[in-house]
C-alpha positions as CSV (number, residue, x, y, z in Angstrom):
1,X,4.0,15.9,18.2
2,X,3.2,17.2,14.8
3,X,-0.7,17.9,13.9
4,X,-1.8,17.2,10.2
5,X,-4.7,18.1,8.5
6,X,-6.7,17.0,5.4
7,X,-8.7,19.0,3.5
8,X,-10.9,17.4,1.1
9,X,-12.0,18.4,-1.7
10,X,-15.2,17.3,-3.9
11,X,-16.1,14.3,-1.9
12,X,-19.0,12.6,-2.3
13,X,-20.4,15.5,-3.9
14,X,-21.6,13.7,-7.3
15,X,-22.8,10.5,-5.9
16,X,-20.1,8.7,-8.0
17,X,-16.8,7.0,-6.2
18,X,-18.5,7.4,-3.4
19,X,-16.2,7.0,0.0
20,X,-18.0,6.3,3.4
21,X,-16.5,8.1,6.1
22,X,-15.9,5.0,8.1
23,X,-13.9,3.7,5.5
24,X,-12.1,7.1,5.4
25,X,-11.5,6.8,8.9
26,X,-10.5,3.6,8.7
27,X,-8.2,4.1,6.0
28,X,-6.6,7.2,7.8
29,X,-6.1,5.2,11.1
30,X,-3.9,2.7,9.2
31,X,-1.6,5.3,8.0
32,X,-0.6,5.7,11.5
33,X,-2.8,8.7,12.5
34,X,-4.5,9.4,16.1
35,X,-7.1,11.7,17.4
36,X,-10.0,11.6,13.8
37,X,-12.5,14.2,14.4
């Protein structure tokens, strides 16, 4: 099994295109990937 990881960078940090994580979560558990921390 292969582990990924995301780093991101400048989220949320100006209060414009703001992304809630449960939509990033979301979003990530669509693409097919397990285990969110």
């Amino acid at each position: 099994m292969s582990t990924y990881i995301t780093l991101l960078r400048g989220v949320n940090i100006s209060g414009q295109k703001i992304i809630k994580m449960a939509d990033l979560r979301a979003f990530l558990t669509n693409a097919g990937l397990k285990s969110l921390v």
